[in-house]
N, C-alpha and C positions, 0 to 999 in steps of 0.2 A: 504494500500500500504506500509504502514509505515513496519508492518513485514514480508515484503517479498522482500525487497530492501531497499538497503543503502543509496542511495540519490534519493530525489525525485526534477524534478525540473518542477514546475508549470508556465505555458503562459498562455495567454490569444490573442484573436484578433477579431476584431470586423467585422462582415459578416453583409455587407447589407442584407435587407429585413429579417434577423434572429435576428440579437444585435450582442450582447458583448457573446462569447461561451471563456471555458475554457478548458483546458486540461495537462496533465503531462509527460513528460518523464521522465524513470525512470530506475536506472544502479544498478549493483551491485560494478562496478570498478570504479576507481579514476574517473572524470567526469569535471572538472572545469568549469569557465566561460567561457574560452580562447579557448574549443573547438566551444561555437556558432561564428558562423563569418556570414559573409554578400553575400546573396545569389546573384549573379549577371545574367542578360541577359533573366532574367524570364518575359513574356510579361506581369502577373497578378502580378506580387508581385514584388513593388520597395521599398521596406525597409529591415532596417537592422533587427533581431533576437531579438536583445538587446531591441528595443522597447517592445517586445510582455514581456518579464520576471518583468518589471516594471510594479506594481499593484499602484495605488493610493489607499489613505487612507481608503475612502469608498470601496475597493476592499479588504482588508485585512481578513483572514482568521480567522473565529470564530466559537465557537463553536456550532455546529447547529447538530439535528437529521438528518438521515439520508433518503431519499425521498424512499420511498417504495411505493408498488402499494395499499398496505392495508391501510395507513397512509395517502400520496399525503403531507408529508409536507410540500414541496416546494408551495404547491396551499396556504397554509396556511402564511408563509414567505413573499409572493407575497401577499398578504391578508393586512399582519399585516403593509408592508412596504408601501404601495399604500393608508392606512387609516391616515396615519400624511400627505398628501397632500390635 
């Protein structure tokens, strides 16, 4: 994404019966914080934007391969992180 846009900005939110799912919006033009605001009068969704952009620590971005269909790194990920418990 990184060469194909200027600013990427990554949320996350967390869907019962699925987890925690992630995903990006991403611009080529100026973009700030000041454009998310707070969604109002929506029957499913009572929070504000701002929560979804704040990652905790163990959420933070590293460097990891890529999940392909040949690979399944992620099955491996999910593997290696599941075996320290």
């Amino acid at each position: 994404m990184q060469s194909q846009f200027n600013k990427i900005y990554p949320y996350h939110v967390y869907l019962p019966s699925f987890g925690e799912w992630g995903f990006c919006m991403t611009t080529n033009f100026n973009f700030e914080n000041k454009v998310y605001r707070s969604l109002q009068n929506l029957k499913f969704y009572d929070y504000t934007f701002d929560n979804y952009i704040k990652f905790s620590k163990d959420m933070m971005a590293t460097d990891v391969e890529i999940n392909k269909l040949n690979n399944q790194k992620l099955v491996t990920y999910f593997n290696q992180e599941w075996s320290s418990y």
